[in-house]
N, C-alpha and C positions, 0 to 999 in steps of 0.2 A: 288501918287507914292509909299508912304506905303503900301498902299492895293497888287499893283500889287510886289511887292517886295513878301511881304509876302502870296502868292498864291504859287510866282513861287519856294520859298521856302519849303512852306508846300507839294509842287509837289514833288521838291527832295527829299526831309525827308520819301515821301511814295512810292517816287520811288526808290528808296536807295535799302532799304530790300524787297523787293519785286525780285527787280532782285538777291539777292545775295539770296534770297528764292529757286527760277527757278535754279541757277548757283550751289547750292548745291545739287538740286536734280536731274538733271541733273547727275551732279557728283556723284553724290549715283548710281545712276539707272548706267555707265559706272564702277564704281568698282564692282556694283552686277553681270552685265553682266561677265565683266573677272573672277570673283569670281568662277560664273557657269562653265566657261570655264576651268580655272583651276582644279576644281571639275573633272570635266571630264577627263582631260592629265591624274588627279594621277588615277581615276578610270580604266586605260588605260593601265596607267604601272602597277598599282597592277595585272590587268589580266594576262597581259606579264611577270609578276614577278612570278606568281605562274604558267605559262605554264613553263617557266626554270627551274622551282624547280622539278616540275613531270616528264620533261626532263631528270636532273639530278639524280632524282632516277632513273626514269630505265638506264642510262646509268650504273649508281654505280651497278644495278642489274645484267647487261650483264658484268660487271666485273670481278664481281664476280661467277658470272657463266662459264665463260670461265678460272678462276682462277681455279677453282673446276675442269673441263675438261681437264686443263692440269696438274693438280697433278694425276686425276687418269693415264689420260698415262702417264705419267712419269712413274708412278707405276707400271701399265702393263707392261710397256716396261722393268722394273727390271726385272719382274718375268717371262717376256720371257728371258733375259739374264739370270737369272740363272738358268731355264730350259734347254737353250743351251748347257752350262756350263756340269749342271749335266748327260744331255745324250751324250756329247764330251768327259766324262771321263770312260762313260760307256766301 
């Protein structure tokens, strides 16, 4: 009875870590996967992050483009008013 005691024993003890061997790589190999995945999402938004950014300047550029456009007519528009001006008092 000792014998078979100590078999079924020594089974356990090499069946033990064996499986928790398998269960941790496993495990490894499911966190490596999401890891890759994740990897990917930020790879994704970084894209999406710098298409907004180069958005954003040309939007700042058409801004200021059209700031510029309407100061000179503004401008223009003075120097037709005091052209008017000047040939109404002629």
């Amino acid at each position: 009875m000792d014998d078979v005691m100590f078999v079924w024993a020594s089974a356990l003890f090499l069946f033990v870590p064996v499986i928790f061997k398998y269960m941790l790589a496993f495990k490894g190999r499911s966190l490596y996967v999401e890891l890759r995945r994740q990897e990917r999402e930020v790879d994704t938004l970084i894209s999406k992050l710098e298409s907004l950014e180069r958005e954003s300047g040309a939007v700042n550029r058409a801004f200021e483009h059209v700031e510029i456009q309407r100061r000179n007519a503004q401008m223009r528009c003075e120097i037709r008013q005091e052209q008017l001006q000047y040939l109404s008092v002629k």
